[in-house]
DOFI-622668 format. One record per residue (C-alpha): residue in one letter; residue number from 1; y, z, x. Coordinates in pm, 1 decimal. Each point is the difference from the previous one (the first is absolute). Layout:
REM DOFI-622668
+------+-----+----------+----------+----------+
: type : seq :       py :       pz :       px :
+------+-----+----------+----------+----------+
:    A : NUM :        Y :        Z :        X :
...
+------+-----+----------+----------+----------+
REM end
This chain:
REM DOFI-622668
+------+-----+----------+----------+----------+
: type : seq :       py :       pz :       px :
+------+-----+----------+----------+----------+
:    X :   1 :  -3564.2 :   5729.0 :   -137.6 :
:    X :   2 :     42.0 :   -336.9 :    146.4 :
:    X :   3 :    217.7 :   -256.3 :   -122.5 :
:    X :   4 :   -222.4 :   -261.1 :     65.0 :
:    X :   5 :   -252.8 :    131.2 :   -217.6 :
:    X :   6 :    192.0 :    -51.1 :   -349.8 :
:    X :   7 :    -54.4 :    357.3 :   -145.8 :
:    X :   8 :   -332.5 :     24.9 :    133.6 :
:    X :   9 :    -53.2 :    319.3 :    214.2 :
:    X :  10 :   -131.7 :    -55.4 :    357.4 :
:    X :  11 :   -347.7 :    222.6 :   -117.3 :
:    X :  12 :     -9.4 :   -242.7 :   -302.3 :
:    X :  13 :     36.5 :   -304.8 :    165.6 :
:    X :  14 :   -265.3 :     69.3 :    292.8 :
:    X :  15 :   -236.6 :     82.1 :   -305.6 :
:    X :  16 :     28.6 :   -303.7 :   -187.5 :
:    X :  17 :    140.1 :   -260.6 :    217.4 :
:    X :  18 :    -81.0 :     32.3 :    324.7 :
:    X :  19 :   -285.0 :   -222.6 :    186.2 :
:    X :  20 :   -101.2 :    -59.8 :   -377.3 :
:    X :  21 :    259.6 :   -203.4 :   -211.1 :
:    X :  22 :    318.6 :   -169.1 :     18.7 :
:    X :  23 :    316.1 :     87.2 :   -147.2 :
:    X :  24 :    266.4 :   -147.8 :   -104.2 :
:    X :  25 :    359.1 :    227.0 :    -34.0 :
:    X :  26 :    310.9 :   -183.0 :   -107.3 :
:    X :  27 :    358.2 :     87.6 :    189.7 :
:    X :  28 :   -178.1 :    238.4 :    199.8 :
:    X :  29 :    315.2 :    -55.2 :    289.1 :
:    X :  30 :    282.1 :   -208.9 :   -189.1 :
:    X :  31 :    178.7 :    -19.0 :    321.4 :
:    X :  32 :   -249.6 :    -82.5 :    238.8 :
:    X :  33 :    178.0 :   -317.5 :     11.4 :
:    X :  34 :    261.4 :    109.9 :    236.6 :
:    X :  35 :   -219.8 :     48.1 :    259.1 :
:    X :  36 :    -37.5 :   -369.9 :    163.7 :
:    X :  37 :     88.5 :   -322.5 :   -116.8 :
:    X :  38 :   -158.3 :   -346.6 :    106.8 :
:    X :  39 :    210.4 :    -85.0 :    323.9 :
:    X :  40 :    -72.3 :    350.8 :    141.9 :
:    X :  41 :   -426.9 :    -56.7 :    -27.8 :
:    X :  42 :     66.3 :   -367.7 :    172.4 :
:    X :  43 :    182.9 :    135.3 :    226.3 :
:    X :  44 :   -280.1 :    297.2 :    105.2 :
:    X :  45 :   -251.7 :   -296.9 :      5.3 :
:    X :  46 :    176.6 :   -157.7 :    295.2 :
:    X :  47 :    -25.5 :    276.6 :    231.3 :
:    X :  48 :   -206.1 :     18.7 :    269.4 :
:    X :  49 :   -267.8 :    305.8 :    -75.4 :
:    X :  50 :    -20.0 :     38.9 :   -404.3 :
:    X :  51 :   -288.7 :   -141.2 :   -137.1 :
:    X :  52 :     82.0 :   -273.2 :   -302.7 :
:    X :  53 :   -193.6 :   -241.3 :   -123.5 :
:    X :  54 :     63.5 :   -310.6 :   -201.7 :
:    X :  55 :   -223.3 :   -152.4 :   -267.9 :
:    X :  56 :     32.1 :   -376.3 :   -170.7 :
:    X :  57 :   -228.2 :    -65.3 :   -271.3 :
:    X :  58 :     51.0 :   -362.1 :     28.2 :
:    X :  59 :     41.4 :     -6.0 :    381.0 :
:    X :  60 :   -166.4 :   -169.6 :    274.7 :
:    X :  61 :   -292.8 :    136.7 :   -122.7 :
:    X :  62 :    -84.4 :    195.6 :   -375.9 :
:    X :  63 :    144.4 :    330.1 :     30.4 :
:    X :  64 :    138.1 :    -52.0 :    376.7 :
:    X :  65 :     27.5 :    293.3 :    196.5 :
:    X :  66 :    314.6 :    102.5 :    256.8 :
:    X :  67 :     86.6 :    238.4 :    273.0 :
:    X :  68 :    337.0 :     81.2 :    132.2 :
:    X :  69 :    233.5 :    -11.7 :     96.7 :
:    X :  70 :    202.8 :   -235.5 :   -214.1 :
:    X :  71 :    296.8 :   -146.2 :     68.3 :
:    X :  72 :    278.3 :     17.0 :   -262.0 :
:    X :  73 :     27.7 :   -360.1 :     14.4 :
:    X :  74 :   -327.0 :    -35.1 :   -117.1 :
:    X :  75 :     57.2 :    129.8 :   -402.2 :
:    X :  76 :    290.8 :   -355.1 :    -34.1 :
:    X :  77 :   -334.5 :   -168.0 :     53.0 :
:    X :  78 :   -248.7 :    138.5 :   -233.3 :
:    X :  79 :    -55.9 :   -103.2 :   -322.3 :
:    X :  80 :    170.8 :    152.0 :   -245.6 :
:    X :  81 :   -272.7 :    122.8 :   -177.5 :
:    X :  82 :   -397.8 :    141.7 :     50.2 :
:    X :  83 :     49.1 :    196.0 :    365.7 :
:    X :  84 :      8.8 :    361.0 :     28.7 :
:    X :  85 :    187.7 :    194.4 :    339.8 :
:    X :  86 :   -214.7 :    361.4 :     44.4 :
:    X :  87 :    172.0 :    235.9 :    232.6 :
:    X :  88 :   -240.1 :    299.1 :    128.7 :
:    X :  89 :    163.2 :    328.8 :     92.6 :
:    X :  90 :    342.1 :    -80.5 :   -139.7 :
:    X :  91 :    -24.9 :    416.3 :      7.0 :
:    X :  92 :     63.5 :    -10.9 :    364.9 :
:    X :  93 :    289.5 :   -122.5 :      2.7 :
:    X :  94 :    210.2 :     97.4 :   -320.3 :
:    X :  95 :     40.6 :    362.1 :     -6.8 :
:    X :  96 :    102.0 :     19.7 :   -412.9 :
:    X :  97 :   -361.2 :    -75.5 :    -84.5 :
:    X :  98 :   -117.7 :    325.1 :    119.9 :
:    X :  99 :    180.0 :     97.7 :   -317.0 :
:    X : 100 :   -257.8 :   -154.8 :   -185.3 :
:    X : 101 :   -338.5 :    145.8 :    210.8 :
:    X : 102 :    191.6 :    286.4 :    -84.6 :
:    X : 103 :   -128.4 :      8.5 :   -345.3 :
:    X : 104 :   -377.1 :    -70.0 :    113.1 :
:    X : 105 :     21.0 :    350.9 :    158.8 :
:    X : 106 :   -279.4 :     73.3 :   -200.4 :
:    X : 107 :   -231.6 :   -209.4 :    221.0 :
:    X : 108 :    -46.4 :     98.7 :    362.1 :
:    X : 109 :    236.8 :   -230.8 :    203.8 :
:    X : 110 :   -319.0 :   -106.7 :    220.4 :
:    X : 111 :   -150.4 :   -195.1 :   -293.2 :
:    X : 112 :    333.8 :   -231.3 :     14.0 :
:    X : 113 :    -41.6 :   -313.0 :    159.3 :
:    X : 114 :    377.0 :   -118.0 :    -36.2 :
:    X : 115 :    240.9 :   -191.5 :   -241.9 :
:    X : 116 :    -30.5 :   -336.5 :    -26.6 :
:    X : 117 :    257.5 :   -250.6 :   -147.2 :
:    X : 118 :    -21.4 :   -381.8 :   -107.1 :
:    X : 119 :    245.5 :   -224.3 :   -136.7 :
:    X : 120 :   -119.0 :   -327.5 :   -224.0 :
:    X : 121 :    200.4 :   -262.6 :   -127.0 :
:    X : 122 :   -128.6 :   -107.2 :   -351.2 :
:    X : 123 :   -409.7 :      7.9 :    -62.2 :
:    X : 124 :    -26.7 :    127.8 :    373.9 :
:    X : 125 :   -349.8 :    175.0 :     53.0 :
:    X : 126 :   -256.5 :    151.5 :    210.4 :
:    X : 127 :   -242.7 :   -130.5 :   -252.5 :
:    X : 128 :   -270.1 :    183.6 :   -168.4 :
:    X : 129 :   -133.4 :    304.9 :    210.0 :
:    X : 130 :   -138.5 :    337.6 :     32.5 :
:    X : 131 :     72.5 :    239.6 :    284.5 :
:    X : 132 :   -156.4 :    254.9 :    154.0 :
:    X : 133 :    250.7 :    280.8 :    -35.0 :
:    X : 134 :    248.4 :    188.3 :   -286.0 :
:    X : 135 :    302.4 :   -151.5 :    -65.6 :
:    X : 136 :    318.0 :     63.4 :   -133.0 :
:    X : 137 :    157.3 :   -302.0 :   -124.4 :
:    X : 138 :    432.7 :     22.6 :    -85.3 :
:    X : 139 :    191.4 :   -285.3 :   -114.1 :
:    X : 140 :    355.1 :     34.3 :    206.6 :
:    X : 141 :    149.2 :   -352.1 :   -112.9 :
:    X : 142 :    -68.0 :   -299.1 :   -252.1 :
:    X : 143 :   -345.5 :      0.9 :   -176.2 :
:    X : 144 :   -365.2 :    -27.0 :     64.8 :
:    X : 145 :   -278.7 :    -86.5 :   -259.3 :
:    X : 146 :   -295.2 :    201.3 :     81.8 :
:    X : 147 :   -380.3 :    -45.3 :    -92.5 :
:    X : 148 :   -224.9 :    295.2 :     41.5 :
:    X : 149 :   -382.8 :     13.9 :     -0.6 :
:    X : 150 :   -250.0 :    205.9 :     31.4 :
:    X : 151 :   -151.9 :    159.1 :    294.3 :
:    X : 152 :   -184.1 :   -274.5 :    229.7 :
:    X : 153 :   -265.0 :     62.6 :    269.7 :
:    X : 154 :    -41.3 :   -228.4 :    322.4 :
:    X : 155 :   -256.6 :   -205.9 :   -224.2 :
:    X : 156 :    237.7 :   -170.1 :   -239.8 :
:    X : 157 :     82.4 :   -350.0 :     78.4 :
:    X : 158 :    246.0 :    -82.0 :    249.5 :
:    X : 159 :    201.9 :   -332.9 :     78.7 :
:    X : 160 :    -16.9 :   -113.5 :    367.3 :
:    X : 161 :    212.7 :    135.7 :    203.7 :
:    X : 162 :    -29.3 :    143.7 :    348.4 :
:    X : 163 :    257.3 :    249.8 :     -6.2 :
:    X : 164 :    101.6 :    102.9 :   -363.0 :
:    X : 165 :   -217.8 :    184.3 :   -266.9 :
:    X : 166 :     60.0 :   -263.9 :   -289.9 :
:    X : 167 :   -227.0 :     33.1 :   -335.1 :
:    X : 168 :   -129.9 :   -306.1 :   -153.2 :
:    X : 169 :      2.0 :     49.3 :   -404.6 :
:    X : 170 :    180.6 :    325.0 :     17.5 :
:    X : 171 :    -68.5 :    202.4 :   -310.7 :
:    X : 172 :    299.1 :    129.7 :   -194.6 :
:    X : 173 :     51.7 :    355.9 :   -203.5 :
:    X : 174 :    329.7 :     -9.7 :    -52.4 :
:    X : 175 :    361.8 :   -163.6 :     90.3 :
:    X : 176 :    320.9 :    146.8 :     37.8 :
:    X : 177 :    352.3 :   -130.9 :    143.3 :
:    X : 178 :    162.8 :    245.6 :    237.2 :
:    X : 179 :    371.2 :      7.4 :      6.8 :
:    X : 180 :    231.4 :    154.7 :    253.1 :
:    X : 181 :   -120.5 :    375.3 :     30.8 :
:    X : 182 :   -343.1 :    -57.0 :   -156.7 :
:    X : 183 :   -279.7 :    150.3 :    155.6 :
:    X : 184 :   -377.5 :   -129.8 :    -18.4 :
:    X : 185 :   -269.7 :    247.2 :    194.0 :
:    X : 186 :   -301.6 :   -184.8 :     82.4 :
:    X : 187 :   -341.8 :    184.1 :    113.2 :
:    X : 188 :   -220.3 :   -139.6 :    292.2 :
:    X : 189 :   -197.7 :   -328.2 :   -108.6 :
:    X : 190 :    226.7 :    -84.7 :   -274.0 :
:    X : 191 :     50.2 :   -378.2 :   -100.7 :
:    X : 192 :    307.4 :    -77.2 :    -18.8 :
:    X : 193 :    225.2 :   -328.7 :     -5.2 :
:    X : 194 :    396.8 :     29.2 :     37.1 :
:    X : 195 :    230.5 :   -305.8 :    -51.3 :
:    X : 196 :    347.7 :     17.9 :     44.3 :
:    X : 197 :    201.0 :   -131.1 :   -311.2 :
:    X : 198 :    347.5 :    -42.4 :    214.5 :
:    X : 199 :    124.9 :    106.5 :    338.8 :
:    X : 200 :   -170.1 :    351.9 :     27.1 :
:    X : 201 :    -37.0 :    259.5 :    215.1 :
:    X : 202 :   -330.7 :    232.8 :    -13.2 :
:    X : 203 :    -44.5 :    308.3 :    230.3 :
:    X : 204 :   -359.5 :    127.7 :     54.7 :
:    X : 205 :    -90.1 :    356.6 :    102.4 :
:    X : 206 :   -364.9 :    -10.3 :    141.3 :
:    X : 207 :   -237.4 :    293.5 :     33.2 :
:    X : 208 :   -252.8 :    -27.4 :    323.4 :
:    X : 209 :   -384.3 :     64.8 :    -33.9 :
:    X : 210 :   -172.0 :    109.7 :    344.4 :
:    X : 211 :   -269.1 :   -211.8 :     62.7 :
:    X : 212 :   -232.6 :    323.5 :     -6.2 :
:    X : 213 :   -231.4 :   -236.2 :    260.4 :
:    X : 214 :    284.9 :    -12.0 :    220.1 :
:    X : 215 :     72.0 :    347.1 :    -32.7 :
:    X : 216 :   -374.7 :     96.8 :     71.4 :
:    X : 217 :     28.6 :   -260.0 :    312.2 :
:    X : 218 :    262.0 :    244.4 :    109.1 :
:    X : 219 :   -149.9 :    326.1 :    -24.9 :
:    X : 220 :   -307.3 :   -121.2 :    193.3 :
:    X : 221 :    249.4 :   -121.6 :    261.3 :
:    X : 222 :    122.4 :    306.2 :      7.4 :
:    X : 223 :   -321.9 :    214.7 :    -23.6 :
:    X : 224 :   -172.5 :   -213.0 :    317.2 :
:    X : 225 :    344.9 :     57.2 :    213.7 :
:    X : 226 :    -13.4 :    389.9 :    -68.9 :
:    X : 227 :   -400.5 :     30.3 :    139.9 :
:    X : 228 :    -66.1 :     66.8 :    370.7 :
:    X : 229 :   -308.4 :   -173.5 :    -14.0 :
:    X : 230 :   -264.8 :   -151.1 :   -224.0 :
:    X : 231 :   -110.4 :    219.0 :   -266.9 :
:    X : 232 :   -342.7 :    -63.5 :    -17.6 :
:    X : 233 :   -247.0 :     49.7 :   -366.4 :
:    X : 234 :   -165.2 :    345.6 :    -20.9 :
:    X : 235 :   -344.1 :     83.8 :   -215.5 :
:    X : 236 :   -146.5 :    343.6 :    183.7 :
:    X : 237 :   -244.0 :     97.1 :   -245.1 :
:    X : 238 :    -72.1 :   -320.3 :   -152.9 :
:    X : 239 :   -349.9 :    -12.8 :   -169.1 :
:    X : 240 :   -307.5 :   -234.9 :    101.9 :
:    X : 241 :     24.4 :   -381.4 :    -51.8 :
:    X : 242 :   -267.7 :   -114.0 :   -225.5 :
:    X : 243 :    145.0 :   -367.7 :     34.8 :
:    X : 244 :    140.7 :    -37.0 :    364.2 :
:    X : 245 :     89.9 :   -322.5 :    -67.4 :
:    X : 246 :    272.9 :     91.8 :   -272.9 :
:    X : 247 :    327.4 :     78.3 :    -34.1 :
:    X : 248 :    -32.4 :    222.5 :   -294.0 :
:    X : 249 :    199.2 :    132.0 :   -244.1 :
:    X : 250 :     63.6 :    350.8 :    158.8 :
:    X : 251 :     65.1 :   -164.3 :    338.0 :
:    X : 252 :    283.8 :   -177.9 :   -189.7 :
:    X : 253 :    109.7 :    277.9 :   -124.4 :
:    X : 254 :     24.1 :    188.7 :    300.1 :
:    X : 255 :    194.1 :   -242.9 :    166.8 :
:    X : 256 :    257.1 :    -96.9 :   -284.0 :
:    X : 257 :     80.5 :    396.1 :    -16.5 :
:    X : 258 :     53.2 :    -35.9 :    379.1 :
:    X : 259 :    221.1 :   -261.4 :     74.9 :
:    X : 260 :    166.6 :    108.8 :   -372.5 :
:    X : 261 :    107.7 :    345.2 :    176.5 :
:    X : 262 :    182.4 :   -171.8 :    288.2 :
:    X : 263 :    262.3 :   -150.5 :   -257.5 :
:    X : 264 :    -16.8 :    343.4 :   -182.6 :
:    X : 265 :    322.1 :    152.3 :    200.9 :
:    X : 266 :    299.3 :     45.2 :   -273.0 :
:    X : 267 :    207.2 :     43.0 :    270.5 :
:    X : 268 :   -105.9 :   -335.1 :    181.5 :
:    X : 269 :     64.2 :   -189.5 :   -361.1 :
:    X : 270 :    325.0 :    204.2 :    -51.3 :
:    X : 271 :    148.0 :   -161.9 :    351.5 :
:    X : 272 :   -128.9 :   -352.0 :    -52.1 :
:    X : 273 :    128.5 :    -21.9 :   -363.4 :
:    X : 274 :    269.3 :    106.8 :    125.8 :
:    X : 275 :     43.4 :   -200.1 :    291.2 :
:    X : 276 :   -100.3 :   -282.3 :   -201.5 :
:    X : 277 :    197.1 :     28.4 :   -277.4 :
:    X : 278 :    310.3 :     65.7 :    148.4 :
:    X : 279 :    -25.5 :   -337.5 :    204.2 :
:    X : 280 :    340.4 :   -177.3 :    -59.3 :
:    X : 281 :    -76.1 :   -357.0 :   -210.0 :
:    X : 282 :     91.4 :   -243.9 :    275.9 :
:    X : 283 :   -179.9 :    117.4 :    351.0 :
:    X : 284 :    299.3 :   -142.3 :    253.1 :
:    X : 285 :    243.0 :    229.0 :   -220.5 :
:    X : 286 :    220.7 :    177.6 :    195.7 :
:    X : 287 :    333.7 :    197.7 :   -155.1 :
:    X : 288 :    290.8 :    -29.7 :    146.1 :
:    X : 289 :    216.2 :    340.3 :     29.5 :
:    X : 290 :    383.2 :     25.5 :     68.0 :
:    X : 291 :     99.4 :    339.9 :    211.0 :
:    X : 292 :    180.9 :    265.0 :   -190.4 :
:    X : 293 :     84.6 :    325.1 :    142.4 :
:    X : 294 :    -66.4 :    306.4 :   -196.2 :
:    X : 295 :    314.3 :    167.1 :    -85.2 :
:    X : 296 :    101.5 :   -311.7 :   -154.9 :
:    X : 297 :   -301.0 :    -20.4 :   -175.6 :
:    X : 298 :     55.8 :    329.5 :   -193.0 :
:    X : 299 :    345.2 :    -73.4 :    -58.1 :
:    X : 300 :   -128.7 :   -331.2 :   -172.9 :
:    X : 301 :   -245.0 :    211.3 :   -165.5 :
:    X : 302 :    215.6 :    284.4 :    -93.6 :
:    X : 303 :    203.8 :   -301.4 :   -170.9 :
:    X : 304 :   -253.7 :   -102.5 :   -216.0 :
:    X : 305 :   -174.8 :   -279.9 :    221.2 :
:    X : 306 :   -351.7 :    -97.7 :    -62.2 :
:    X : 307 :   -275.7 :    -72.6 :    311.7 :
:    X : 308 :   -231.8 :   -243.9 :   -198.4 :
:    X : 309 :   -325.3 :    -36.0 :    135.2 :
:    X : 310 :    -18.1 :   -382.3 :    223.0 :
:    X : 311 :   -215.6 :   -223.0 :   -346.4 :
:    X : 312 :   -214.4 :   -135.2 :    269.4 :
:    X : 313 :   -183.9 :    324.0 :    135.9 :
:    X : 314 :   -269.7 :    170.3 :   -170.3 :
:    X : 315 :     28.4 :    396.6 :     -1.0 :
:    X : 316 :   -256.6 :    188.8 :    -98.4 :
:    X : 317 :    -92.0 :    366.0 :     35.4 :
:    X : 318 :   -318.2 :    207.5 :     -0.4 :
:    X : 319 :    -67.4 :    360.8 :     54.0 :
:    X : 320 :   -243.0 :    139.2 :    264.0 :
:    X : 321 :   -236.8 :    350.7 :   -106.7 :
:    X : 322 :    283.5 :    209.1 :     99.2 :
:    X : 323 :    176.0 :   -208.9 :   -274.5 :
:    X : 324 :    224.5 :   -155.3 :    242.5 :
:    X : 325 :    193.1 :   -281.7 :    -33.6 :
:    X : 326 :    -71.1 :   -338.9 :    218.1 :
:    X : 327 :    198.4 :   -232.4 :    -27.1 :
:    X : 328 :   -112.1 :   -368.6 :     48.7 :
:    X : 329 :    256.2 :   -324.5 :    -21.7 :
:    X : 330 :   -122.8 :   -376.4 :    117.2 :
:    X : 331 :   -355.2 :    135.7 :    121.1 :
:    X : 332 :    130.3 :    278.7 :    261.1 :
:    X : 333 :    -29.8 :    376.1 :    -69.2 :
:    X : 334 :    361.9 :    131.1 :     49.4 :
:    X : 335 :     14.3 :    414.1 :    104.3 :
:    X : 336 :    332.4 :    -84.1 :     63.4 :
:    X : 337 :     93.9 :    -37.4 :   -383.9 :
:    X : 338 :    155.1 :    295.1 :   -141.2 :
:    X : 339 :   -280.4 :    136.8 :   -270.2 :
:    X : 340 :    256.0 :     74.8 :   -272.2 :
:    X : 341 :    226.9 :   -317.9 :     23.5 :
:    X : 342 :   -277.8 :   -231.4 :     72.5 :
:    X : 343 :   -199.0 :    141.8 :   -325.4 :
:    X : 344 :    358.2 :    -83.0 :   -204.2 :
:    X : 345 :     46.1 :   -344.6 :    145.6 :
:    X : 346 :   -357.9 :   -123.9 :    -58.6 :
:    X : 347 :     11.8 :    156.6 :   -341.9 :
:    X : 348 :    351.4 :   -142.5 :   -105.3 :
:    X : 349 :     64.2 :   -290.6 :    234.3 :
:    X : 350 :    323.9 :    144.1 :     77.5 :
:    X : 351 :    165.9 :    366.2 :    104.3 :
:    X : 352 :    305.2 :    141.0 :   -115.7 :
:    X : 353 :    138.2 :    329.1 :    197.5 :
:    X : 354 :    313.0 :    103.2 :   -126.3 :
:    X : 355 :    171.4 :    294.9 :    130.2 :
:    X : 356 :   -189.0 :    257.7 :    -88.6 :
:    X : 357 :   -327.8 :   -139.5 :    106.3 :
:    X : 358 :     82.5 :    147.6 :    353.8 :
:    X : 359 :   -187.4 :   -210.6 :    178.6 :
:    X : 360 :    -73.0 :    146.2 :    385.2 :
:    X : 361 :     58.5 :   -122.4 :    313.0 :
:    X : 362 :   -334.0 :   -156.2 :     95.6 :
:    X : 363 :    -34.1 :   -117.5 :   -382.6 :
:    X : 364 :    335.5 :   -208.0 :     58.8 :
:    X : 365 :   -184.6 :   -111.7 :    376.4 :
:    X : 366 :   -329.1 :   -147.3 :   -214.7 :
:    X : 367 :    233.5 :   -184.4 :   -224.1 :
:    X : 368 :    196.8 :   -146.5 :    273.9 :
:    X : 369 :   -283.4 :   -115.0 :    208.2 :
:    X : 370 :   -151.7 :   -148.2 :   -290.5 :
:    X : 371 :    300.4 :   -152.1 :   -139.0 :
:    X : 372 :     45.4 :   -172.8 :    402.4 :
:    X : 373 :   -381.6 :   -106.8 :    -52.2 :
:    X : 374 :     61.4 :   -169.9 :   -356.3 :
:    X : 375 :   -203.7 :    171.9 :   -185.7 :
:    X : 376 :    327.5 :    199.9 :   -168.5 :
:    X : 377 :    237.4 :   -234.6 :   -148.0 :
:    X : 378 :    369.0 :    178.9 :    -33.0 :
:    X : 379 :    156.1 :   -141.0 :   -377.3 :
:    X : 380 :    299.8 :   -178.1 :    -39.4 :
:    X : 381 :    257.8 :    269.0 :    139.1 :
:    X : 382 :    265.3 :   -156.7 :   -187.8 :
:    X : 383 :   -223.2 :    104.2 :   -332.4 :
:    X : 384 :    -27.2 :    311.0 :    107.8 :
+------+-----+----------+----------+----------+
REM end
């Protein structure tokens, strides 16, 4: 059971809850709050790389809109109220939160987009909104008044604004004031309004949708590569045409089921899904590794050290007819990756081999060519 889910069990909560209502669960993680304060998220928005985005309601403009990075400087100048600071991927770069996606385990780790965090001095906003995607929304410091809606479609009225999805007369079901280690689940197309009541900090865990028309524009892609040469309409045995001058209805027919059974290829869908899927967030990602030689490695294992999967690579694994595993991480099939050990990294976001794991020689050579290609993360040695 997840401790996020406040006594609801995972089975329970996908039944009820899920892509269907929110959900409100008080101290679902009292002591979230130790995970980042204030100066740490200004700081991340200064580098070079993260995506973070500022947002003024009473800026330059209504509801002005800013990219990154900011310079620390910059927060002695704001107002001291009605601006919000919205840090994507925070994820990436703070290994402890993986504790947290931990507890999601229940949802495959492709539908996770990545953890978000904002800070807001007093009545600091993103104004009203609905967004496309689940949401898991945990108070980590000060408070945040929240108003929640219903469901909204692409119809309901909008303010003006070129970049941000802000409702105009936002309907409200219900209100509710998180505290530190609150938790507020939010389906796709929910309304919903949050205003800081004093310094706060909010972390978001969002949920990606595939755009199933990008995901179609890929499997054609990949269906037109695979042919030699045009395939070209067949109808042997077709019957007379009383109206030459028709397309009709079987015709139609004849070609939808056609062109239909050039996508039909389960193994075709199963790589490009896959492929796809496994695509790390940001496309000019690239891990960095650190060498590590492999008797030292199971010494640090046989000590109780950790290799945590690198936060900002997408593993995913799928099994061929044979039911074999294929590994996939960042877009690239890998039949380098050890079947067993890849299956318990992608599964747990981290591997654990103690002594009596044995691992072999050429298991200990995967890890250490993955771990010098970034995609293994040793753990604090000194924790170990």
């Amino acid at each position: 059971m997840s401790r996020l889910l406040g006594g609801l069990s995972a089975a329970q909560f996908l039944s009820e809850y899920w892509q269907q209502r929110p959900l409100l669960i008080e101290q679902a993680w009292p002591g979230a709050g130790g995970w980042l304060q204030a100066e740490d998220l200004i700081e991340l928005a200064g580098e070079e790389g993260i995506e973070a985005r500022l947002i003024l309601e009473q800026g330059a403009t209504p509801w002005e809109l800013r990219h990154g990075p900011f310079p620390a400087a910059l927060f002695k100048k704001l107002p001291a109220s009605h601006w919000t600071l919205l840090v994507q991927a925070v994820d990436h770069y703070d290994l402890q939160l993986a504790e947290l996606l931990e507890e999601l385990r229940f949802l495959p780790s492709w539908r996770i987009d990545d953890i978000m965090i904002s800070y807001a001095p007093p009545y600091g906003s993103v104004g009203p909104h609905d967004d496309r995607y689940d949401v898991f929304l945990l108070q980590l410091h000060g408070h945040r008044r929240w108003q929640v809606g219903p469901i909204v479609d692409a119809d309901h009225p909008r303010l003006p604004h070129p970049r941000l999805r802000l409702l105009q007369n936002m309907p409200v079901d219900f209100e509710a004031t998180l505290a530190p280690g609150d938790l507020l689940y939010l389906p796709p197309g929910a309304a919903h309004h949050g205003i800081a009541e004093d310094d706060c900090l909010t972390l978001s865990i969002g949920f990606r949708a595939p755009n199933l028309a990008h995901l179609l524009e890929h499997i054609v892609d990949a269906v037109l590569e695979s042919q030699p040469g045009p395939v070209l309409y067949s109808d042997a045995r077709r019957q007379p045409s009383p109206h030459p001058g028709q397309l009709g209805k079987s015709d139609i027919d004849s070609l939808r089921r056609q062109v239909l059974a050039l996508l039909d290829d389960k193994q075709r869908w199963q790589e490009v899904l896959a492929r796809t899927l496994s695509e790390a967030k940001y496309e000019d990602y690239l891990p960095q590794g650190e060498s590590y030689e492999p008797e030292a490695l199971r010494a640090y294992l046989q000590n109780g050290g950790q290799l945590l999967r690198d936060p900002a690579s997408r593993f995913i694994y799928t099994e061929d007819e044979e039911q074999h595993i294929q590994a996939w991480v960042n877009g690239e099939l890998r039949p380098d990756a050890d079947p067993e050990l890849f299956v318990r990294i992608a599964d747990c976001r981290q591997l654990r081999c103690p002594a009596g794991d044995g691992l072999t020689t050429e298991q200990l050579a995967f890890l250490c060519a993955w771990i010098e290609e970034g995609l293994l993360l040793p753990g604090d040695e000194e924790e170990a």
